[in-house]
N, C-alpha and C positions, 0 to 999 in steps of 0.2 A: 124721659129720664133714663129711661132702659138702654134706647137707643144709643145716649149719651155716654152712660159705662160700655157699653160695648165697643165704641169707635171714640176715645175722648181727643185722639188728633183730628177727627172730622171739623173740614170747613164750609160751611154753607153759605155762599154768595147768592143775591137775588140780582139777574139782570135786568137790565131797560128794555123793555118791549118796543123794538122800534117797529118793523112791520106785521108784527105777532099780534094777534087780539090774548095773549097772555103773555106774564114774567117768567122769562128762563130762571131756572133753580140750579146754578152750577155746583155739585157736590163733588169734596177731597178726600179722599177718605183719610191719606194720610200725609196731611193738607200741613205745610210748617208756612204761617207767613212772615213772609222779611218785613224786617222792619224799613220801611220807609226813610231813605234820608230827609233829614230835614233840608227845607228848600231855603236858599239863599233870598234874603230881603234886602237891599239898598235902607237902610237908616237915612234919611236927610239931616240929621242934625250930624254925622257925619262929618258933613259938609265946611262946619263953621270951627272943626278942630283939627290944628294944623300935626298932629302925629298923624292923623289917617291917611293925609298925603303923603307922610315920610313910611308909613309903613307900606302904601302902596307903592311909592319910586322906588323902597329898599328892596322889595321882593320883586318886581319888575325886572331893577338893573342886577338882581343874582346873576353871576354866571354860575353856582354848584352845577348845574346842570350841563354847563357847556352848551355850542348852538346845536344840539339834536334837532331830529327831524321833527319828534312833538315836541318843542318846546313852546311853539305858540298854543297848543292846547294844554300844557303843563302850568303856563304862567297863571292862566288866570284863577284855574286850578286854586294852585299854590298861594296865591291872592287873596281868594276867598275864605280859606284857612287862616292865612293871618288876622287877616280883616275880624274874622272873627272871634278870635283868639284875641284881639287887641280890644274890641268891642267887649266882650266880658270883663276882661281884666279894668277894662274903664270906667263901663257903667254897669257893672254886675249881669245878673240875668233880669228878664223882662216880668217875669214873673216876681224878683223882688223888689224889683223898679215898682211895680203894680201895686205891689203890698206897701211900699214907701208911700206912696200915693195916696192911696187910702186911707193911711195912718194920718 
């Protein structure tokens, strides 16, 4: 506890022992962690409703961007933002999809 008040940004990671007969103990002292993007999931039901193609053709065929050099890393980018943007707006969040469920 002591330790605790004295360094309370400290981050203590345990590593995977791969050729070690022990776990590395990597310590922050003044450790901030990012938060993690949320990683993108393909929904299959998706599939069977026809705005998710028209939001995918619509942000696809944007030119806002004009043809820059990244734009093939920009579209899909931009895609996935919508996609999901429209995914919530549709079927809510999954977590109260879950709770509907339940109910």
């Amino acid at each position: 506890m002591e330790w605790n008040f004295l360094f309370p940004k400290a981050i203590s990671i345990i590593d995977v022992a791969i050729a070690l007969d022990h776990s590395p103990i990597i310590l922050m002292v003044n450790g901030v962690v990012k938060k993690a993007r949320k990683e993108f999931k393909f929904e299959s039901r998706w599939l069977i409703e026809e705005e998710c193609s028209q939001v995918v053709k619509e942000e696809w065929e944007n030119k806002e961007n004009g043809p820059s050099r990244g734009t093939f890393r920009v579209k899909p980018r931009r895609t996935r933002v919508k996609i999901s943007k429209w995914n919530k707006e549709k079927f809510g969040t999954n977590r109260s999809l879950a709770n509907e469920i339940l109910q």
